[in-house]
C-alpha positions as CSV (number, residue, x, y, z in Angstrom):
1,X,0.0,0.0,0.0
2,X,1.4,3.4,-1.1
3,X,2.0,5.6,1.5
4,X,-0.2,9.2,1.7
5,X,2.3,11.8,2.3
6,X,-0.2,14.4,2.3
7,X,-0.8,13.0,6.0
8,X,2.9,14.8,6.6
9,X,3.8,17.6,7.8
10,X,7.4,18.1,6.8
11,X,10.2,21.1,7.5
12,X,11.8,20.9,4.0
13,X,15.0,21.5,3.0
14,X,16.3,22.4,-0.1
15,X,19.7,21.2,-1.1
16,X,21.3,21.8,-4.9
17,X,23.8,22.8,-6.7
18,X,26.2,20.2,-8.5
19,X,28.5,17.1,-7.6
20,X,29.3,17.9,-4.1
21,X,25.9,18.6,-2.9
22,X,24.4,15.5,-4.9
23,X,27.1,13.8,-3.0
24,X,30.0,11.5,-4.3
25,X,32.0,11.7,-0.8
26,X,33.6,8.0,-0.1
27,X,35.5,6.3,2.8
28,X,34.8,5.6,6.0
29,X,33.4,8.2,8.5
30,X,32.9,8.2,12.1
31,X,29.4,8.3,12.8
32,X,27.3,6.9,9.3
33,X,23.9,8.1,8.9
34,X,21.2,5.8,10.0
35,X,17.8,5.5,8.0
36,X,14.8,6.6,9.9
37,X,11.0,7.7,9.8
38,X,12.2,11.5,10.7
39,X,13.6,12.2,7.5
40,X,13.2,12.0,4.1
41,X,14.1,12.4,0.4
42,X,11.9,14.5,-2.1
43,X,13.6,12.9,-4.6
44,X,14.4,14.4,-8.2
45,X,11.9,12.1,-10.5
46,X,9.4,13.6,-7.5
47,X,9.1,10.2,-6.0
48,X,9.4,10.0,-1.7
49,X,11.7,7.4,0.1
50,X,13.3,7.4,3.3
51,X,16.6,9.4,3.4
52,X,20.0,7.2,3.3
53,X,23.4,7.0,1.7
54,X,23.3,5.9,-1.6
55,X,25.1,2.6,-3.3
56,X,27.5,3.4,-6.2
57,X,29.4,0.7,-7.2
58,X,31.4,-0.9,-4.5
59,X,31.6,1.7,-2.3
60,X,28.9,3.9,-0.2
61,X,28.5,7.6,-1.1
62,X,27.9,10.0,1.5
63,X,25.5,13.5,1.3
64,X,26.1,16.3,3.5
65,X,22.2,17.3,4.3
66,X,22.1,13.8,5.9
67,X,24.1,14.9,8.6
68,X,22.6,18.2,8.3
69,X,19.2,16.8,8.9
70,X,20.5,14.7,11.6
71,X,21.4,17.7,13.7
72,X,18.0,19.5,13.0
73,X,16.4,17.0,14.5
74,X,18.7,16.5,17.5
75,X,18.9,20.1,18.4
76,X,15.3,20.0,19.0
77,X,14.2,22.2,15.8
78,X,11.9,19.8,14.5
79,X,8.6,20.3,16.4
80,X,6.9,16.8,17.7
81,X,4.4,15.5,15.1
82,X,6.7,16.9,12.2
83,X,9.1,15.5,9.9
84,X,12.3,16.9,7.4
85,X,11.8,16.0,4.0
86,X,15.3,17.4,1.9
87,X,14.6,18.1,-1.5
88,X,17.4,16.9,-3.3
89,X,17.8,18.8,-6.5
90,X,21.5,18.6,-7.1
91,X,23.1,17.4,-10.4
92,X,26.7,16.7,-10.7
93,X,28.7,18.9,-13.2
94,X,26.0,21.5,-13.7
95,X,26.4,25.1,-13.4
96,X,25.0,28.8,-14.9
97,X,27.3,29.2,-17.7
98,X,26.3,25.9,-19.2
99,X,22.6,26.5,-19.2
100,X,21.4,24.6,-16.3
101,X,20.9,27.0,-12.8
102,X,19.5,30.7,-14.5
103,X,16.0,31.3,-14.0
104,X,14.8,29.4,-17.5
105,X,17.1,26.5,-17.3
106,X,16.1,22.9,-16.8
107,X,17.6,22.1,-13.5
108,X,16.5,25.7,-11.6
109,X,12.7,25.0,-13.1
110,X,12.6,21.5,-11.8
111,X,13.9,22.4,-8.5
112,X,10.7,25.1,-8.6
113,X,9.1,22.2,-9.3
114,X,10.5,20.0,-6.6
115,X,9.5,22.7,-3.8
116,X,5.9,23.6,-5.3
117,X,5.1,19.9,-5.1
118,X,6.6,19.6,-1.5
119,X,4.6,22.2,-0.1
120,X,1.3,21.6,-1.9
121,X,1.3,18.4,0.1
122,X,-0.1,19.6,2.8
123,X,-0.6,23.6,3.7
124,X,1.4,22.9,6.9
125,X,5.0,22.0,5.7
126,X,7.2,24.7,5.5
127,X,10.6,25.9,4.3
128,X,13.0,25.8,6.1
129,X,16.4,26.5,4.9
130,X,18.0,26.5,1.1
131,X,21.5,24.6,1.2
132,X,23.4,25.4,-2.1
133,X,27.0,23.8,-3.1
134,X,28.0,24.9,-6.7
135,X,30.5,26.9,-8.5
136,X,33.3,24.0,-9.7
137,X,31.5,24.1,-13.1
138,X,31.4,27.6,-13.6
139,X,35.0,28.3,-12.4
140,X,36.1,25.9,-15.2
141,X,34.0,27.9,-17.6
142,X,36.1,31.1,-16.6
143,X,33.0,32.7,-14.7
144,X,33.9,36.3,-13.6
145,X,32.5,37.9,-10.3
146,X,30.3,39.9,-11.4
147,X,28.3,37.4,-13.6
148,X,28.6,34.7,-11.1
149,X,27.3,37.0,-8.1
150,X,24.3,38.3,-10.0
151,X,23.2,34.5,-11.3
152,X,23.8,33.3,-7.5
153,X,22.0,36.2,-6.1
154,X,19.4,36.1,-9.1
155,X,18.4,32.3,-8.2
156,X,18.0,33.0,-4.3
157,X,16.3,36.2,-4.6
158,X,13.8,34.6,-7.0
159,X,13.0,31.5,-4.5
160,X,12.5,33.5,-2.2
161,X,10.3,35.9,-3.5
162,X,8.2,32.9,-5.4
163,X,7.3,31.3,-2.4
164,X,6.8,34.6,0.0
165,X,9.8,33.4,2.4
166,X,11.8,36.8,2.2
167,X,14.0,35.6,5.3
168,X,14.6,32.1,4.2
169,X,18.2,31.2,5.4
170,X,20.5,30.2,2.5
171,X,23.8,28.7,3.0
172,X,27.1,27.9,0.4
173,X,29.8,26.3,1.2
174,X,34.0,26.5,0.2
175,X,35.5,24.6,-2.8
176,X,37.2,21.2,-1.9
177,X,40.6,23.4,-0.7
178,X,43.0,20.1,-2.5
179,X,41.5,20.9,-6.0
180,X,41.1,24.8,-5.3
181,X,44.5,25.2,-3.8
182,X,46.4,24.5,-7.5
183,X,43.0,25.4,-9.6
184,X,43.0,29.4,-7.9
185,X,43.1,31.2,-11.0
186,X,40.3,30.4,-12.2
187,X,38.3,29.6,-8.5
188,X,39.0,33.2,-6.8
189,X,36.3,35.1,-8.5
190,X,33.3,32.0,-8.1
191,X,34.6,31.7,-4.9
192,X,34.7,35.4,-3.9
193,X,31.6,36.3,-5.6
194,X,29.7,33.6,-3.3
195,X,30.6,34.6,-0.4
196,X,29.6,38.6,-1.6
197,X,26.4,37.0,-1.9
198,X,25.8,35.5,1.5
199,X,26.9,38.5,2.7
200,X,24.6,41.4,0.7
201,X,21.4,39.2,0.0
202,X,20.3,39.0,4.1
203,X,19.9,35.7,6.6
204,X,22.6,33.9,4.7
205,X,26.1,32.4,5.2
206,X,29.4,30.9,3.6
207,X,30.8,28.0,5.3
208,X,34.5,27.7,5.1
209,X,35.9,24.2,4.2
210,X,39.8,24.3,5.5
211,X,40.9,21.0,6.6
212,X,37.8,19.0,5.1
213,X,39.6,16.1,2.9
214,X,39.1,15.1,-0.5
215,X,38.2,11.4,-1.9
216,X,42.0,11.4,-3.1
217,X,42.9,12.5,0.3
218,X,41.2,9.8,1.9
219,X,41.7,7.1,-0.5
220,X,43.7,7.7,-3.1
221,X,41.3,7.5,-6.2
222,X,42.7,10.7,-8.2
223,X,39.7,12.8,-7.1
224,X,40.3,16.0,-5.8
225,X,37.5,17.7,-6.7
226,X,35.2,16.0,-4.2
227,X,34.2,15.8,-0.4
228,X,35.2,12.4,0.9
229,X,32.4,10.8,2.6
230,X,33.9,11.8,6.3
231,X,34.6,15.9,5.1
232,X,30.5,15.5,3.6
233,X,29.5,14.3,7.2
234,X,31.4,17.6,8.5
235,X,30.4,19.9,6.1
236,X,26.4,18.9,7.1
237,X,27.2,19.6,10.6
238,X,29.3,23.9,9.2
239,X,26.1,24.2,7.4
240,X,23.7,23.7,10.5
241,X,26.4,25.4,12.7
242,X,25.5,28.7,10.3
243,X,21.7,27.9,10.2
244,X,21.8,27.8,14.1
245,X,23.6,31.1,14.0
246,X,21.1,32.5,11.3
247,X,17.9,31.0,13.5
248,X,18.9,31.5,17.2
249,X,16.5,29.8,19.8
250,X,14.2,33.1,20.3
């Protein structure tokens, strides 16, 4: 028997962007995520299923808004009777220059798409945070400041004002510092012109990502472009650390 969702009332996060928010971390980490009833995927053919780690090959792949979640839940945010549901509406190797995150492109519309269906569920679920990780693709594409601040700004703004949630808290995140730390050049100005953005568009922040490993790092694959499994598991817990800072206990 299908399940009726519409029975839900769900505190949704969004989470795009490209590879490292869709998640391709591997390795061991510390504390692995656990599948529960408290959170869940909106996933992005707009089918529902429990929140876990995903299968890839031989080897487990980790998602930072698992651990993410994991702390909303813990740090008593979610209200009793509620659940999260992420909306996961990341696609590896996508970015604005190549037609995929500006305001008629396929993978911004779907996400639109992804949230109206969420929250025409059932009139009480609610957003509750946008968690973006992208700019890889662009800085490759030679993205200058200027154009990458006013697509970044462009896309939050319009969320925002689309679904009357003027103050919703949005968060980015570093560059993997192993591939940005000989790839500068052409990083700086992505780089610089997301964090400009968290800090003019209001209620948002950047999360710095010293220290957090690549896969290469952690086992030796070649990949430096991506958050190991572990350095996804931490990143989650920098973005809540922000959110908690953007939505102190009143």
């Amino acid at each position: 028997m299908l399940r009726d969702f519409s029975k839900e009332e769900f505190d949704i996060i969004i989470q795009a962007g490209q590879s490292n928010s869709e998640g391709c971390g591997q390795g061991d980490v510390e504390n692995p995520y656990s599948a529960n009833e408290n959170i869940w995927y909106l996933n992005n053919n707009f089918t529902i299923s429990m929140a876990q780690e995903r299968i890839s090959g031989n080897s487990v792949v980790g998602d930072f808004s698992l651990s993410f979640a994991r702390e909303y839940v813990a740090s008593g945010k979610l209200m009793a009777g509620r659940k999260v549901l992420i909306i996961r509406a990341a696609v590896g190797g996508t970015g604005f220059l190549d037609n995929h995150w500006k305001l008629n492109d396929d993978l911004y519309l779907r996400m639109m798409e992804m949230i109206k269906t969420a929250l025409s569920m059932n009139t009480k679920n609610k957003l509750v945070v946008f968690l973006w990780h992208q700019g890889e693709t662009d800085a490759t594409l030679n993205a200058d400041f200027q154009t990458h601040y006013n697509n970044l700004s462009t896309l939050i703004n319009n969320v925002r004002t689309t679904f009357d949630c003027e103050n919703l808290p949005f968060i980015a995140g570093d560059f993997v510092h192993h591939w940005k730390s000989v790839n500068m050049e052409i990083c700086s100005s992505v780089v610089n012109a997301i964090k400009e953005v968290c800090s003019t568009i209001g209620n948002s922040m950047f999360v710095e990502t010293t220290g957090l490993q690549s896969n290469d790092q952690k086992i030796g694959n070649q990949d430096t472009i991506h958050f190991c499994r572990e350095s996804l598991f931490q990143l989650g817990m920098k973005y809540f650390s922000a959110f908690e800072h953007l939505t102190p206990v009143n």
